[in-house]
NUTI-925044 format. One record per atom (N, C-alpha, C, CB): residue in three letters; chain; x, y, z. Coordinates in pm, whole numbers, m for minus. Each point is the difference from the previous one (the first is absolute). Last residue first. Glycine has a CB too. Layout:
REM residues N
ala | A | X | Y | Z
...
//
This chain:
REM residues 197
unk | A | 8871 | 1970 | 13999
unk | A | 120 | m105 | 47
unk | A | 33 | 13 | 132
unk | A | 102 | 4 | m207
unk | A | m516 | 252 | 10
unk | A | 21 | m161 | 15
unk | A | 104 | m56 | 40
unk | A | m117 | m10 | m145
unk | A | 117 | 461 | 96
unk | A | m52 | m39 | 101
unk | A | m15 | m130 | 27
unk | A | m76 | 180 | m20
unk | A | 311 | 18 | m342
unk | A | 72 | 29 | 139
unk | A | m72 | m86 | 61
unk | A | 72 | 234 | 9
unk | A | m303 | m244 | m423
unk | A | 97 | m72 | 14
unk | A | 58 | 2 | 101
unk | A | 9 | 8 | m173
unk | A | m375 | 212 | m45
unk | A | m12 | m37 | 155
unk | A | 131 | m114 | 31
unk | A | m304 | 33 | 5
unk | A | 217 | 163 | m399
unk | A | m7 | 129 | 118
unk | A | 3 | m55 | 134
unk | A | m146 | 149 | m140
unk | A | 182 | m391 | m281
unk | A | 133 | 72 | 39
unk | A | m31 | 129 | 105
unk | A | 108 | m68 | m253
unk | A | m422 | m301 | 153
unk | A | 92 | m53 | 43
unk | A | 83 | 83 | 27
unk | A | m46 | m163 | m88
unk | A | m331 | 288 | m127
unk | A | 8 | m24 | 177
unk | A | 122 | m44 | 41
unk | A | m224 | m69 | 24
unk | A | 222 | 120 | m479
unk | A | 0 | 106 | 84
unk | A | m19 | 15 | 127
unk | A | m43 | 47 | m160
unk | A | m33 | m397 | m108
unk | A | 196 | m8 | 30
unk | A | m15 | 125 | 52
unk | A | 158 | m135 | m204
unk | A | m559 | m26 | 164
unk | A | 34 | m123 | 90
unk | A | 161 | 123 | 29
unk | A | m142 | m339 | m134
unk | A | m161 | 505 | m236
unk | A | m2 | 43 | 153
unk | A | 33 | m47 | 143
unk | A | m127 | 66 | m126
unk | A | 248 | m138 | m368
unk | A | 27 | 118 | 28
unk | A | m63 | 9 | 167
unk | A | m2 | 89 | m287
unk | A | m132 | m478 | 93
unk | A | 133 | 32 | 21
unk | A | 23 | 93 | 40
unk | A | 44 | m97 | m116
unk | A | m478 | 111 | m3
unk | A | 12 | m108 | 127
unk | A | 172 | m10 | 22
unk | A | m251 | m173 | m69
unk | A | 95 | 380 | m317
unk | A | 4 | 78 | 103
unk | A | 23 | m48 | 151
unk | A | m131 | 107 | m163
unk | A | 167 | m406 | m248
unk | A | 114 | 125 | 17
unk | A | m27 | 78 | 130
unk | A | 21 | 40 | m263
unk | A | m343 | m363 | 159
unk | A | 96 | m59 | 62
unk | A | 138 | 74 | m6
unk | A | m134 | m201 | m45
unk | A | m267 | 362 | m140
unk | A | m28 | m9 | 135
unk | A | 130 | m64 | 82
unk | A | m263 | m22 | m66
unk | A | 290 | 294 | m399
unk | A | m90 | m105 | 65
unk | A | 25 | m16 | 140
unk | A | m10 | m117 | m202
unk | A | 170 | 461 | m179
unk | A | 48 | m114 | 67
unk | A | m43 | m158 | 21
unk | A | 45 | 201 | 77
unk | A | m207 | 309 | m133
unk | A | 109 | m44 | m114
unk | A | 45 | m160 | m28
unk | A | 92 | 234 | 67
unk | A | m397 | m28 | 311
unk | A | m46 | 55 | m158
unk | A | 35 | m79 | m92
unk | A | 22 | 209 | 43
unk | A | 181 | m283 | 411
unk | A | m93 | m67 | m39
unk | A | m82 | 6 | m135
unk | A | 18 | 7 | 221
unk | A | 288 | 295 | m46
unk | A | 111 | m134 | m46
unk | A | m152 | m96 | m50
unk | A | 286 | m1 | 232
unk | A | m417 | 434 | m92
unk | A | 66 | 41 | m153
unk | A | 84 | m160 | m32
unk | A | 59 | 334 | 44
unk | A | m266 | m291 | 427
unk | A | m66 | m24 | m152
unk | A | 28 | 46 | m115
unk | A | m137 | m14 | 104
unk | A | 482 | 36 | 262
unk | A | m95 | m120 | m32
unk | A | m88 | m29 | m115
unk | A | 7 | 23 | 204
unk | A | 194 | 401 | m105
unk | A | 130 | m131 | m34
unk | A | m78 | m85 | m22
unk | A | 194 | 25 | 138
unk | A | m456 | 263 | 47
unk | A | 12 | 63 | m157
unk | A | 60 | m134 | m31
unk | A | 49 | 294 | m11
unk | A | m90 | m346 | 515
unk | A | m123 | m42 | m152
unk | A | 5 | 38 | m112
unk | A | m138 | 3 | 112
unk | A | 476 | 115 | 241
unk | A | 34 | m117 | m14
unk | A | m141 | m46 | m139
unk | A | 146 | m34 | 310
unk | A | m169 | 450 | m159
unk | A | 125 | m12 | m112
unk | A | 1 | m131 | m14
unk | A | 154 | 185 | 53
unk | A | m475 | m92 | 251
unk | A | m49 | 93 | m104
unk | A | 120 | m53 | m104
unk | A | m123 | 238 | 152
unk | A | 229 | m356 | 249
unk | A | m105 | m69 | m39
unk | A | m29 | 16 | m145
unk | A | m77 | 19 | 222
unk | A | 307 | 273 | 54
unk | A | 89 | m73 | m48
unk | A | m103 | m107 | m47
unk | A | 218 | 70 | 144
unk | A | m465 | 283 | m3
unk | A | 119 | 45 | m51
unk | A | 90 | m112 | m86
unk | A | m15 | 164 | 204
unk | A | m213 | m238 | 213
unk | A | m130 | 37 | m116
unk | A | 97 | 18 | m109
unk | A | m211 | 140 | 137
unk | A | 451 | m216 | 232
unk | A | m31 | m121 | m79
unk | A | m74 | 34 | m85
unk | A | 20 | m139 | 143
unk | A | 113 | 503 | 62
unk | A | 88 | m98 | m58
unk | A | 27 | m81 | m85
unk | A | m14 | 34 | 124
unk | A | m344 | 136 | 225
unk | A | 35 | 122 | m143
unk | A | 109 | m68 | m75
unk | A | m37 | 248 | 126
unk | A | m311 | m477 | 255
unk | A | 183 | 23 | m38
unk | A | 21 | 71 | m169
unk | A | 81 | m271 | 166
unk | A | m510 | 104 | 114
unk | A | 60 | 111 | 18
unk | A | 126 | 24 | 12
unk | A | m166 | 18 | 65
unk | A | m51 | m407 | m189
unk | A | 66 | 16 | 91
unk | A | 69 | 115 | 33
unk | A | m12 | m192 | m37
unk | A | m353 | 150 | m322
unk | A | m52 | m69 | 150
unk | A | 115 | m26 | 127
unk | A | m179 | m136 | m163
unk | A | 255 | 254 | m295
unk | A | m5 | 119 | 78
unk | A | m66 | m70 | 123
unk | A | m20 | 202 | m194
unk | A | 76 | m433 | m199
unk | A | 103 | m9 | 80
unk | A | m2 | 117 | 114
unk | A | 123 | m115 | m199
unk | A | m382 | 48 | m173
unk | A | m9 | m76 | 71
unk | A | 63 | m36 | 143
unk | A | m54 | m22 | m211
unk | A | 146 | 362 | m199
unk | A | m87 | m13 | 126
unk | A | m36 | m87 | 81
unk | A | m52 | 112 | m95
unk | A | 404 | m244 | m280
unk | A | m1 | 114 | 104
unk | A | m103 | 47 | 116
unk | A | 110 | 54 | m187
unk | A | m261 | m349 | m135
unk | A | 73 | m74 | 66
unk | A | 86 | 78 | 126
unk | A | m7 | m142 | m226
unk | A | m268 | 324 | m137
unk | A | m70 | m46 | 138
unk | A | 68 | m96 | 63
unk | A | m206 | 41 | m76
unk | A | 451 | 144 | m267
unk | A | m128 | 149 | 83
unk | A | m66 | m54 | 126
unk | A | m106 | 107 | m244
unk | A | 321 | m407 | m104
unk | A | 67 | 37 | 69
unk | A | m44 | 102 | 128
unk | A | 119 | m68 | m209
unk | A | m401 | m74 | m110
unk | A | 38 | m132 | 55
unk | A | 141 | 57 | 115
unk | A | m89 | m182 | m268
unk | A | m111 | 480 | m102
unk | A | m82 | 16 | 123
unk | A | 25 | m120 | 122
unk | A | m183 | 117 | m173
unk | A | 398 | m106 | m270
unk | A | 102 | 57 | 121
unk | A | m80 | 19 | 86
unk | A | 166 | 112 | m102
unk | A | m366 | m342 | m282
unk | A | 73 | m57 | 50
unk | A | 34 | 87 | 173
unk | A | 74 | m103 | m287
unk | A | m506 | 236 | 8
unk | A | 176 | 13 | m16
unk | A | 59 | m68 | 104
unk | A | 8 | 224 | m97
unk | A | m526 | m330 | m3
unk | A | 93 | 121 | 47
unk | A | 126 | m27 | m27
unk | A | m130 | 61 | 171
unk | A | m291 | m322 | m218
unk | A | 69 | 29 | m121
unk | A | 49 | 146 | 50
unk | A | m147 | m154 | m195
unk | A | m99 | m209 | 459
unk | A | 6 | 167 | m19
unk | A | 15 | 97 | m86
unk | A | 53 | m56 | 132
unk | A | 16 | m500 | m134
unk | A | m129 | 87 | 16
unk | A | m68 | 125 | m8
unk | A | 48 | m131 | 79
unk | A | 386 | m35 | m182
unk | A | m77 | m61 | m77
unk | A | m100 | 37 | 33
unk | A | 105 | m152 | m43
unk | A | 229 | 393 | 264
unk | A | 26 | m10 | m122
unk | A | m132 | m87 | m103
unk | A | 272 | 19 | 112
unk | A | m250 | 45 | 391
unk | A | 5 | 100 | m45
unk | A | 30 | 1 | m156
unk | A | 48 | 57 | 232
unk | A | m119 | m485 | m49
unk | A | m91 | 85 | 81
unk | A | m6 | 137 | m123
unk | A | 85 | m94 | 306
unk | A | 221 | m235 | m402
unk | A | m112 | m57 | 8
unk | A | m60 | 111 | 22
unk | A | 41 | m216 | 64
unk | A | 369 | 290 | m48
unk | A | m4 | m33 | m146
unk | A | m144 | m81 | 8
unk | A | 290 | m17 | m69
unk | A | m126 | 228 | 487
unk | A | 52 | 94 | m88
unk | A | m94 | m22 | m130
unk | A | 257 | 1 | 106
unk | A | m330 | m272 | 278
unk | A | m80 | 137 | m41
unk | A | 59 | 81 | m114
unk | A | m64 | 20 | 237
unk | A | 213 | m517 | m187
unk | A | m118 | 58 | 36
unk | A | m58 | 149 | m49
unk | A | 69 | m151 | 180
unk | A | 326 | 43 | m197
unk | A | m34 | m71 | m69
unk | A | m172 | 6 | m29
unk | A | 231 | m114 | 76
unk | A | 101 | 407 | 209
unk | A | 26 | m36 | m156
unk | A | m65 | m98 | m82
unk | A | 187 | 58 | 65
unk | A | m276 | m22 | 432
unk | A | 8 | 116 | m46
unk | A | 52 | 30 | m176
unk | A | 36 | 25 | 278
unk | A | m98 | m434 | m43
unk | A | m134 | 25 | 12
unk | A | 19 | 170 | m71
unk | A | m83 | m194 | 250
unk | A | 439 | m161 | m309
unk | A | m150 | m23 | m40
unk | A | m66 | 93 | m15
unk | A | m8 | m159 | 91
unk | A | 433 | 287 | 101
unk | A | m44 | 29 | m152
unk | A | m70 | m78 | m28
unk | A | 157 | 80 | m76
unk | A | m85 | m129 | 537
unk | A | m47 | 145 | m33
unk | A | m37 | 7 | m172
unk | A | 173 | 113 | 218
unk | A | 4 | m530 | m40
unk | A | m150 | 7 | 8
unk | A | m45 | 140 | m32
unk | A | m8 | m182 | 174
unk | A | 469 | 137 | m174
unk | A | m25 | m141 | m122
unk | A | m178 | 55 | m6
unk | A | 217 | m292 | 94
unk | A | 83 | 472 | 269
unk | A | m31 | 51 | m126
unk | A | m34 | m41 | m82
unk | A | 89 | 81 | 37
unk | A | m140 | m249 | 346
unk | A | m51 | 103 | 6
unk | A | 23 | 101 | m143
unk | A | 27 | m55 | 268
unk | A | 188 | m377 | m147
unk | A | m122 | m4 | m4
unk | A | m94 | 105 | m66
unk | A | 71 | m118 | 177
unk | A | 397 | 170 | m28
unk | A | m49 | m42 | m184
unk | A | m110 | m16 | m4
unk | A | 157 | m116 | m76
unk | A | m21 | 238 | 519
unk | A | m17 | 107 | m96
unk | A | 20 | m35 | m150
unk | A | 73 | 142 | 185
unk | A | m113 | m477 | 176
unk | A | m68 | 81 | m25
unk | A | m44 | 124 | m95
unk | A | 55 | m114 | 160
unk | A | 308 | m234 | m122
unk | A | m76 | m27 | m45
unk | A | m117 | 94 | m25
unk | A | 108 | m179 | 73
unk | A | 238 | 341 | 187
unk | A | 48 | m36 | m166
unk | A | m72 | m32 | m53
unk | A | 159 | m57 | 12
unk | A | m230 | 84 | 436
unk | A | m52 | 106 | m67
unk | A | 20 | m3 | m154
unk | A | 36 | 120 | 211
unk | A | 98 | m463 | 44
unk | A | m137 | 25 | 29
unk | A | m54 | 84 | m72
unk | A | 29 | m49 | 187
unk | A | 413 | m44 | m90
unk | A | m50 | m69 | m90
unk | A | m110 | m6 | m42
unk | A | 129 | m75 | 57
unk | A | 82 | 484 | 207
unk | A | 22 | m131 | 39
unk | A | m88 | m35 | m156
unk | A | 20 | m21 | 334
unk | A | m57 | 491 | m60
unk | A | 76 | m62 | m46
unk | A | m38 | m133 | 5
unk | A | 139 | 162 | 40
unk | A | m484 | 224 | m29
unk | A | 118 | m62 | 80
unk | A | 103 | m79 | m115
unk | A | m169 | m42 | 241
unk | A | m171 | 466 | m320
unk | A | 24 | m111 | m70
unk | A | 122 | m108 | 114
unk | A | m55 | 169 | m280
unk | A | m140 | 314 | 336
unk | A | m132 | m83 | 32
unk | A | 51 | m185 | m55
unk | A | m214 | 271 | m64
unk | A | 494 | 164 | 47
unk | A | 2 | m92 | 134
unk | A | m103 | m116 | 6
unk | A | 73 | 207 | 123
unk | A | m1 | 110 | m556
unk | A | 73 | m112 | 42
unk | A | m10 | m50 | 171
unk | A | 157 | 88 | m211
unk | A | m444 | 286 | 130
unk | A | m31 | m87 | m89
unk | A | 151 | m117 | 19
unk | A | m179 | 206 | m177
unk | A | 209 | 132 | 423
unk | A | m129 | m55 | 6
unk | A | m33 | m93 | m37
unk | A | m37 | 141 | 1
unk | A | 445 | 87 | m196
unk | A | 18 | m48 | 152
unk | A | m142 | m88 | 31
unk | A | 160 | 237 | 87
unk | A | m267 | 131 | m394
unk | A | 119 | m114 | m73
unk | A | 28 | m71 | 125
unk | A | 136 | 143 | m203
unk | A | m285 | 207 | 385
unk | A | m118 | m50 | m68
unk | A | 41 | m125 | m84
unk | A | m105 | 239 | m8
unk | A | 455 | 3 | 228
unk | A | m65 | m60 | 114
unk | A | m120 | m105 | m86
unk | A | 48 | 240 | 198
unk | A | 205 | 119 | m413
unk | A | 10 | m183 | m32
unk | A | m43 | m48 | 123
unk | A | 212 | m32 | m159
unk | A | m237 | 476 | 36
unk | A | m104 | m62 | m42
unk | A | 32 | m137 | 21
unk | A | m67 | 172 | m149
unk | A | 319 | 258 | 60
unk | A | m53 | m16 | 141
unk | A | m126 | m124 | 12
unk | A | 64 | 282 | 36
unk | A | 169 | m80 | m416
unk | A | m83 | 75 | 0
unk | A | m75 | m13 | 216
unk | A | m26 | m41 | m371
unk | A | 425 | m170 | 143
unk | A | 13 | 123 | 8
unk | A | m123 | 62 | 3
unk | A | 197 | m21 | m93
unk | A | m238 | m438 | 90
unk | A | 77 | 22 | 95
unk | A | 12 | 177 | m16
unk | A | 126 | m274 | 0
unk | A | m343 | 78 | m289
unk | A | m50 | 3 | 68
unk | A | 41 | 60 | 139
unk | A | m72 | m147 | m158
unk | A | 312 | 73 | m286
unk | A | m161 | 143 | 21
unk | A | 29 | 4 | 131
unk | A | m245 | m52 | m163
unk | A | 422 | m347 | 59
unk | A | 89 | 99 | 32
unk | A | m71 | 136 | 44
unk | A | 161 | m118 | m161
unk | A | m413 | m257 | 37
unk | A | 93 | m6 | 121
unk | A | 57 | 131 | 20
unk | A | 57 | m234 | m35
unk | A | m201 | 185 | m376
unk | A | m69 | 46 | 92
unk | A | 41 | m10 | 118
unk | A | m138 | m28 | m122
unk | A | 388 | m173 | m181
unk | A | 20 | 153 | m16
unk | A | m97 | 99 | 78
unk | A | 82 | m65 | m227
unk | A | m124 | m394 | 237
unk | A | 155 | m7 | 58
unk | A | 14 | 184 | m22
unk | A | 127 | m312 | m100
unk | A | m506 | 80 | m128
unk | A | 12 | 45 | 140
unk | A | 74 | 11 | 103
unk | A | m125 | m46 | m61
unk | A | 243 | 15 | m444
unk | A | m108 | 77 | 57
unk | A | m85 | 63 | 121
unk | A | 37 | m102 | m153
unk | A | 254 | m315 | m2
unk | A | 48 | 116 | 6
unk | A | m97 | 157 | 59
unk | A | 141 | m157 | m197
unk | A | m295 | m266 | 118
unk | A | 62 | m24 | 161
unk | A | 49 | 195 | 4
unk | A | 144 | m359 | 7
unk | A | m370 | 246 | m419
unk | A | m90 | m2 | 107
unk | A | 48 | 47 | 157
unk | A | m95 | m185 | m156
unk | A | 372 | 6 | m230
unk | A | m23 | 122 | m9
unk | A | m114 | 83 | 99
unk | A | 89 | m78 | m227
unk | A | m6 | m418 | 218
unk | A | 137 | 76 | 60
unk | A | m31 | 177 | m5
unk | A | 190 | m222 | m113
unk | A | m510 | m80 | m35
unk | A | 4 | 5 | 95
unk | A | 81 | 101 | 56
unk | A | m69 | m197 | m33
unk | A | 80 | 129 | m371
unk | A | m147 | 90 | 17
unk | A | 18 | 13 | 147
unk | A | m187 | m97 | m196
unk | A | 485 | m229 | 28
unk | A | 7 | 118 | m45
unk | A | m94 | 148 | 39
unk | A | 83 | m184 | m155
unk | A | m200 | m329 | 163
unk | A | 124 | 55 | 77
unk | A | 53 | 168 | 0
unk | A | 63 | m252 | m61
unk | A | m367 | 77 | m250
unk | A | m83 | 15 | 139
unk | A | 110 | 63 | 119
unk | A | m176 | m235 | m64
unk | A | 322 | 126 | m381
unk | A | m66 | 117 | 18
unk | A | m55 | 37 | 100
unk | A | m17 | m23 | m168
unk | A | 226 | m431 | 124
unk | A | 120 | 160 | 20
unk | A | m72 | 90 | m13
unk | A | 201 | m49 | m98
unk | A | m496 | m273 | 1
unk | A | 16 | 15 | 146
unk | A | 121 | 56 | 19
unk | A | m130 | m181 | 60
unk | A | m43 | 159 | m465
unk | A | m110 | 37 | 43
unk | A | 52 | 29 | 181
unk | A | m175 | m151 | m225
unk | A | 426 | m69 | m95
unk | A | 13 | 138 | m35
unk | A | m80 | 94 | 83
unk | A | 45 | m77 | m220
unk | A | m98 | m421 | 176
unk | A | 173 | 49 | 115
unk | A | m26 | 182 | m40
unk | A | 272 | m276 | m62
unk | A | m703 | 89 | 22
unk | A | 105 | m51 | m67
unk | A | 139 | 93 | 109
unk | A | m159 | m51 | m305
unk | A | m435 | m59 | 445
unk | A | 139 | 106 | 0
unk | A | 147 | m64 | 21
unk | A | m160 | 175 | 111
unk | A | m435 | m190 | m224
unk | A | 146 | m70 | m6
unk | A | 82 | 77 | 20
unk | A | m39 | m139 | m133
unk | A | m469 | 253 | 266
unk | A | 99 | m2 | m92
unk | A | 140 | m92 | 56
unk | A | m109 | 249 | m87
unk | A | m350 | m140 | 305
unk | A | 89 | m52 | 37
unk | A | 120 | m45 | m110
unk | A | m177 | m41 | 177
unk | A | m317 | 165 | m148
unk | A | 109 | 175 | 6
unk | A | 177 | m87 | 24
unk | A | m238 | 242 | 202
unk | A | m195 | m535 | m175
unk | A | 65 | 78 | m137
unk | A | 109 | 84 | m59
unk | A | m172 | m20 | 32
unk | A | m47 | m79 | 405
unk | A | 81 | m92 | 13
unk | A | 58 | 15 | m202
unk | A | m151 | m174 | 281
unk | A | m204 | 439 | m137
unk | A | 100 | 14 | 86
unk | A | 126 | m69 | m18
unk | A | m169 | 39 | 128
unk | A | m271 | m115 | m311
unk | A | 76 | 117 | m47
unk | A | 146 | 81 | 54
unk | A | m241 | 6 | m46
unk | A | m29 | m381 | 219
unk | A | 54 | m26 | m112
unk | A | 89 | 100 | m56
unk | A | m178 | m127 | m21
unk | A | 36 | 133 | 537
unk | A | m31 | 33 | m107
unk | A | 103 | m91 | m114
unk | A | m98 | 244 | 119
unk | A | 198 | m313 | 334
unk | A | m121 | m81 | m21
unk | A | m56 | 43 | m164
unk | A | m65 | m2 | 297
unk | A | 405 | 226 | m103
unk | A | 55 | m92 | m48
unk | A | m134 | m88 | 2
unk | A | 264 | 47 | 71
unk | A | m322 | 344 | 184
unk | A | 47 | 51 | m137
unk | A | 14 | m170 | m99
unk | A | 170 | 275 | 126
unk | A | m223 | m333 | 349
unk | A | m135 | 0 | m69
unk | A | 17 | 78 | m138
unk | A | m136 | m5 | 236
unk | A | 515 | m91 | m43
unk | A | m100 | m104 | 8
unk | A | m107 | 33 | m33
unk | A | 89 | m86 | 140
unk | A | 168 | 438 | m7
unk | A | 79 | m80 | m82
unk | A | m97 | m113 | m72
unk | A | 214 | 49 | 162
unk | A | m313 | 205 | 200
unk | A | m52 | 74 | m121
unk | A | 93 | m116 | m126
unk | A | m36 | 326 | 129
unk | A | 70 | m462 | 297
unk | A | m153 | 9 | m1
unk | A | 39 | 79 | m114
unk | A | m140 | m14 | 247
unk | A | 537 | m23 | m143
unk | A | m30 | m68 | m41
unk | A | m131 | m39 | m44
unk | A | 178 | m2 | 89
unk | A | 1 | 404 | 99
unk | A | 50 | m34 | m143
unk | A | m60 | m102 | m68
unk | A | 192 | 67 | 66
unk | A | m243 | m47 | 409
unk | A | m119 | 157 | m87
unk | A | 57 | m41 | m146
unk | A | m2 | 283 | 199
unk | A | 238 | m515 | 117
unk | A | m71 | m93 | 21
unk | A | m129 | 156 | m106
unk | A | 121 | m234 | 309
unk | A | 324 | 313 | m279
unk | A | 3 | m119 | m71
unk | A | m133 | m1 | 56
unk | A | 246 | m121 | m35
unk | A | m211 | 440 | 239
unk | A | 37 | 49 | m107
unk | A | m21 | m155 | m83
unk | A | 174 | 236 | 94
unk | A | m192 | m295 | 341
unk | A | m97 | 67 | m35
unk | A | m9 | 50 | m151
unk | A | 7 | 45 | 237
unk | A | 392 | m206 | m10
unk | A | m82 | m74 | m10
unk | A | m181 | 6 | m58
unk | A | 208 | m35 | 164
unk | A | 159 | 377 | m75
unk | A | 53 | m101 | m85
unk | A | m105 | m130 | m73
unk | A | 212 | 69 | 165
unk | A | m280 | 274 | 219
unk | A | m22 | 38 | m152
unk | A | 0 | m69 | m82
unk | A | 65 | 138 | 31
unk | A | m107 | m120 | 428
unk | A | 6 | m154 | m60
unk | A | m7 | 61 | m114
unk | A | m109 | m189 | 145
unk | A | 21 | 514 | 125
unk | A | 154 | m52 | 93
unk | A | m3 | m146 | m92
unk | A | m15 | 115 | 327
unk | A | m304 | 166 | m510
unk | A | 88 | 84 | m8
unk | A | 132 | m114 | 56
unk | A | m174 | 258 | 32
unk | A | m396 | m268 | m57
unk | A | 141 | m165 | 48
unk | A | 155 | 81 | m66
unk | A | m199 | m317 | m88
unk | A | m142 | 680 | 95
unk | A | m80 | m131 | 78
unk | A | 93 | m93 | 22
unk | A | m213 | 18 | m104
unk | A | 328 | 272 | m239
unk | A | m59 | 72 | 151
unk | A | m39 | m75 | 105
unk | A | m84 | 154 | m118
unk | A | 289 | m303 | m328
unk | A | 28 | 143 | 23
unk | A | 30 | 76 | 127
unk | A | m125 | m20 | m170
unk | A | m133 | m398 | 32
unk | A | 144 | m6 | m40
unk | A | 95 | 99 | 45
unk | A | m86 | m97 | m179
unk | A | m407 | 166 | 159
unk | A | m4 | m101 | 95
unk | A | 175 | m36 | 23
unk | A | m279 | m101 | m85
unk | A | 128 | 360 | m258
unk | A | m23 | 73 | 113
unk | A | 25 | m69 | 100
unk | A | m138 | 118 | m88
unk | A | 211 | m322 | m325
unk | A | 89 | 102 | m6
unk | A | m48 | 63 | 126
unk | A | 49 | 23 | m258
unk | A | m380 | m244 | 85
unk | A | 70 | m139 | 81
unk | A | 164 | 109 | 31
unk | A | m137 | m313 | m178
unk | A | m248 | 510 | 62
unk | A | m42 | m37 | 69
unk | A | 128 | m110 | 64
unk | A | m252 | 82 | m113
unk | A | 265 | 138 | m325
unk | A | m26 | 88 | 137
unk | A | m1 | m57 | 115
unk | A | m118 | 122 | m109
unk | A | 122 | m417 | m263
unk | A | 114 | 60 | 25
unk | A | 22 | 98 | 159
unk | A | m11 | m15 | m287
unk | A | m451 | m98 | 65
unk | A | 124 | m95 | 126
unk | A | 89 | 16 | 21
unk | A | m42 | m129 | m23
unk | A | m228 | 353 | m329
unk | A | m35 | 52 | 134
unk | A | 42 | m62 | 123
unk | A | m170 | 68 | m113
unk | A | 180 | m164 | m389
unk | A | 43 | 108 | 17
unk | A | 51 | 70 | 140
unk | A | m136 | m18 | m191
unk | A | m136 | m392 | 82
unk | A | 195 | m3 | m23
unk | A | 83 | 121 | 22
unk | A | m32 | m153 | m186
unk | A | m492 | 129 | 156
unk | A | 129 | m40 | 145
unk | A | 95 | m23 | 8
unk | A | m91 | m61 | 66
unk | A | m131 | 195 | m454
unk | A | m6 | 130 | 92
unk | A | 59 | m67 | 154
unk | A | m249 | 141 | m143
unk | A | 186 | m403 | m209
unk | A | 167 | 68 | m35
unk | A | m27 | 97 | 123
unk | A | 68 | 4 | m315
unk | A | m391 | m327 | 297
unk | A | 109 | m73 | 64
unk | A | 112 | 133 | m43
unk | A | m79 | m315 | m30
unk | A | m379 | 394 | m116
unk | A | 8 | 40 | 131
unk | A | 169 | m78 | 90
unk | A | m336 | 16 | m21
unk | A | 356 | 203 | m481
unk | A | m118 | m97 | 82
unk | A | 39 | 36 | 113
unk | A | m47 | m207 | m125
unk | A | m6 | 542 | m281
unk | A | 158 | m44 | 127
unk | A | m152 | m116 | 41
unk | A | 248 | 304 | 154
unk | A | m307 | m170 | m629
unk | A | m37 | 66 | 118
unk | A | 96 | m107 | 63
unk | A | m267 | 122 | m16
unk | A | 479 | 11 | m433
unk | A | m77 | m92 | 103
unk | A | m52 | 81 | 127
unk | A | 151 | m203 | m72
unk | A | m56 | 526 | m352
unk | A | 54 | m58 | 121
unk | A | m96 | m106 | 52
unk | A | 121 | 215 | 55
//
C-alpha cells in the first residue's frame, strides 16, 4: 500500500466539513450550499490528471446503459418510498425533498451538483484515493459516501446515500465517469421532478 499523502488525508476530511456546514449550518440555502460544497470538491478533484482520465467515452450503448441504471436506481427508491411511508418514516423522505425549491435555478443546480459529486466522490476518491493509493475495494467508496451523510442526522439519507453510491460506483467501475455522471444528473432528475415543476 501507498503511504496516504497529506492532500488525500484532506480530501478525505472536507467533505465532512463542507456536508456539516450544508447540512447544519446554511441548511435554509441548502440548495445553494450543496452546489457551492460539490463544486469546491469538484474542482479541486478535476485539477488531478488522474482524475480527468477516469473520463471514458460514452458510445450510444454506454448512455441507454447509463439511462437505464438510472431508471432502475429511480425504481428502487420509489419502492423505498413506499417502505418508508409504511414504516412511518416519510416525514424523513419529506426533509430531504423540501430543502430543493422550485424553478430554473435549481434545474441547473442539481446537475451541477451531480456532474461535480462524481469528480470528487467517484473519481477522485473512489478510483484515485481509495483504489490507487489505498488499494481498497472499490464499495468502501460507497460506505463512505453513505456515512458522510450522517452529519444530517437523517437516518434516510445515510441509508439512501449508501444505495445511491453502490449504483454509482459499480457505474463508475464499469463505466467511467461520464456514465456515472449520467446516471446521477437523470436520477436527480426523476426524484426531484414534482418539485422542480
Amino acid at each position: 500500500m501507498k503511504k496516504i499523502s497529506r492532500f488525500d488525508i484532506f480530501m478525505i476530511v472536507l467533505p465532512w466539513i463542507l456536508w456539516y456546514l450544508t447540512f447544519d449550518v446554511l441548511s435554509s440555502h441548502f440548495i445553494y450550499a450543496m452546489a457551492t460544497s460539490t463544486s469546491i470538491l469538484g474542482i479541486i478533484s478535476l485539477t488531478k490528471k488522474e482524475v480527468r482520465e477516469k473520463y471514458k467515452s460514452c458510445n450510444v450503448l454506454c448512455l441507454l446503459s447509463s439511462l437505464g441504471i438510472a431508471i432502475i436506481l429511480y425504481l428502487v427508491f420509489y419502492g423505498g418510498n413506499i417502505v418508508s411511508i409504511k414504516l412511518g418514516l416519510e416525514g424523513e423522505v419529506l426533509d430531504v425533498y423540501g430543502l430543493v425549491p422550485k424553478g430554473l435555478l435549481s434545474i441547473f443546480l442539481l446537475a451541477l451538483i451531480g456532474v461535480m459529486e462524481e469528480a470528487y466522490w467517484r473519481g477522485l476518491l473512489q478510483q484515485v484515493i481509495i483504489e490507487k493509493d489505498l488499494k481498497i475495494n472499490w464499495l468502501f467508496s460507497a460506505v463512505f459516501y453513505g456515512i458522510v451523510h450522517s452529519v444530517s442526522l437523517n437516518l434516510i439519507l445515510v441509508i439512501a446515500a449508501f444505495i445511491v453510491g453502490l449504483f454509482l460506483s459499480f457505474t463508475a467501475k464499469k463505466l467511467g465517469l461520464i456514465s456515472s455522471s449520467i446516471v446521477h444528473v437523470t436520477w436527480i432528475y426523476l426524484m426531484f421532478l414534482k418539485i422542480l415543476l
